[in-house]
C-alpha positions as CSV (number, residue, x, y, z in Angstrom):
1,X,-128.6,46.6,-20.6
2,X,-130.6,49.6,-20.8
3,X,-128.8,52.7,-19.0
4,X,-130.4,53.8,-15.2
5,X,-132.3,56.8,-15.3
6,X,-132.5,57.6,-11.7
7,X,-132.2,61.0,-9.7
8,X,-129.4,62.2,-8.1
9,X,-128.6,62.3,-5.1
10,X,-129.2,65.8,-4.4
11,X,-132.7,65.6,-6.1
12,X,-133.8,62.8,-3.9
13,X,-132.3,65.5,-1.1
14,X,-129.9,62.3,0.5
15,X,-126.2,62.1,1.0
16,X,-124.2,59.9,-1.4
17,X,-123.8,56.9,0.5
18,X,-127.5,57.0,1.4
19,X,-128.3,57.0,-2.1
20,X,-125.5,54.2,-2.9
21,X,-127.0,52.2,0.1
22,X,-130.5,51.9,-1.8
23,X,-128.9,50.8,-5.2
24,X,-127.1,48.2,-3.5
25,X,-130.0,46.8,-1.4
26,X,-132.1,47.2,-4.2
27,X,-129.6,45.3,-6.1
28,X,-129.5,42.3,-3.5
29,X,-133.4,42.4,-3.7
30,X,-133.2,42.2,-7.4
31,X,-130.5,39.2,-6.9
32,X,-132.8,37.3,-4.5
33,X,-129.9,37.9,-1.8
34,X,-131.8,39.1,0.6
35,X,-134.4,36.0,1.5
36,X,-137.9,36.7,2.8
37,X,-137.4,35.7,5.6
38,X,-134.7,38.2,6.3
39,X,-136.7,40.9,5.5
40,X,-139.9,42.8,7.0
41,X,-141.2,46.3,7.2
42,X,-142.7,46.3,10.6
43,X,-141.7,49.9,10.9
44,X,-138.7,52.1,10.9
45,X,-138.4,52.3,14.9
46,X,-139.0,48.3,15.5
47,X,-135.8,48.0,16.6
48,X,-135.1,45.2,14.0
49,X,-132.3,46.0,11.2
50,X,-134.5,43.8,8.1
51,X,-136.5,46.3,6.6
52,X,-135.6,48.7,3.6
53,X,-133.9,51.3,6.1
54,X,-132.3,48.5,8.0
55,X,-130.9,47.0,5.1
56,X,-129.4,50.1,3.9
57,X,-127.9,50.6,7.9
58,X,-126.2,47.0,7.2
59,X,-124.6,47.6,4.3
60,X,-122.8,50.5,5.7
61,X,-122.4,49.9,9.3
62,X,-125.2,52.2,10.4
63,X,-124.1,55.2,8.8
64,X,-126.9,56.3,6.7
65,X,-130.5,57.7,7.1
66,X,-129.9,58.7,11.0
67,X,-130.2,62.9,10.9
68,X,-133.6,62.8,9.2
69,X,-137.2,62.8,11.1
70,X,-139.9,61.8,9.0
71,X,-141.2,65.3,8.0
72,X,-137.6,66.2,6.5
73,X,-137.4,64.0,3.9
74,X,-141.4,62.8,3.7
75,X,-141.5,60.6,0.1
76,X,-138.5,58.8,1.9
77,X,-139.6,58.5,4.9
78,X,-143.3,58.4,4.6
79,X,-143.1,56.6,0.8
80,X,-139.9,54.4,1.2
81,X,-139.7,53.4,4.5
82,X,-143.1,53.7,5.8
83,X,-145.2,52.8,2.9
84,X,-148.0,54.7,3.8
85,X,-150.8,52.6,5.3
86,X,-149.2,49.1,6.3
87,X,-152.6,47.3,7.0
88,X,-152.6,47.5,2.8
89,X,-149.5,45.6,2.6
90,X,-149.5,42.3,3.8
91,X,-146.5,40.2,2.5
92,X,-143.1,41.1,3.3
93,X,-141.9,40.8,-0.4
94,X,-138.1,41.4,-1.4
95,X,-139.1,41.6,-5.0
96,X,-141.9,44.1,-4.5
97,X,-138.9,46.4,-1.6
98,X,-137.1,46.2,-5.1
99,X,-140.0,47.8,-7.0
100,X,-140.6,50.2,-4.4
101,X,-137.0,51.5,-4.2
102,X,-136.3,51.6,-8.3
103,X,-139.8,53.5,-8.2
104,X,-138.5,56.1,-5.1
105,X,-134.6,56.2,-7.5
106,X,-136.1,57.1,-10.5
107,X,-138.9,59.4,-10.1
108,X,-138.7,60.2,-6.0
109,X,-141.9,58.2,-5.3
110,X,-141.9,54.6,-4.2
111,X,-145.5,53.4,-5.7
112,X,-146.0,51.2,-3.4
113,X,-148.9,50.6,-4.8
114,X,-147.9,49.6,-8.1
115,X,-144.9,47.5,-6.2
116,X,-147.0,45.1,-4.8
117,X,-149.6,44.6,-7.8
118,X,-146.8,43.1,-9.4
């Protein structure tokens, strides 16, 4: 298997177990874990816990992402969790949340775009 080239933690400008919370939902995204049905990115303040940022607040009991406001930490925030605009994105894909989050890992932008034309 060919070795992860993702940023740091302090590149991406996250804690630790922020950043270890996206490798592991991307990881059950990757595994097909996480079913479709489970998952949605209706927003970041829906209330519901299924979307990328809700995912990562399960996996660690709701202690990660909760000091930032969307201008702190935009390409998360705006890129990641918000993909821009959402009338562009239809389906609520696991695989293409997977795409997005090895895409925000490795080079601090989520592509959206790109995620969802695969």
């Amino acid at each position: 298997m060919l070795a992860q080239n993702f940023k740091t933690a302090q590149d991406l400008g996250i804690t630790a177990k922020e950043y270890q919370s996206l490798i592991t939902v991307m990881k059950m995204f990757e595994r097909r874990e996480i079913a479709r049905e489970e998952f949605h990115m209706e927003g970041v303040d829906c209330g519901s816990r299924a979307c990328i940022l809700g995912w990562c607040q399960r996996v660690t009991d709701g202690d990660v992402f909760r000091e930032y406001a969307i201008d702190s930490n935009r390409a998360l925030f705006g890129g990641l969790f918000l993909f821009g605009d959402r009338r562009r994105f239809k389906e609520n894909d696991p695989d293409h949340a997977a795409i997005a989050i090895r895409s925000y890992l490795t080079t601090g932008d989520a592509r959206w775009d790109l995620a969802v034309t695969t």
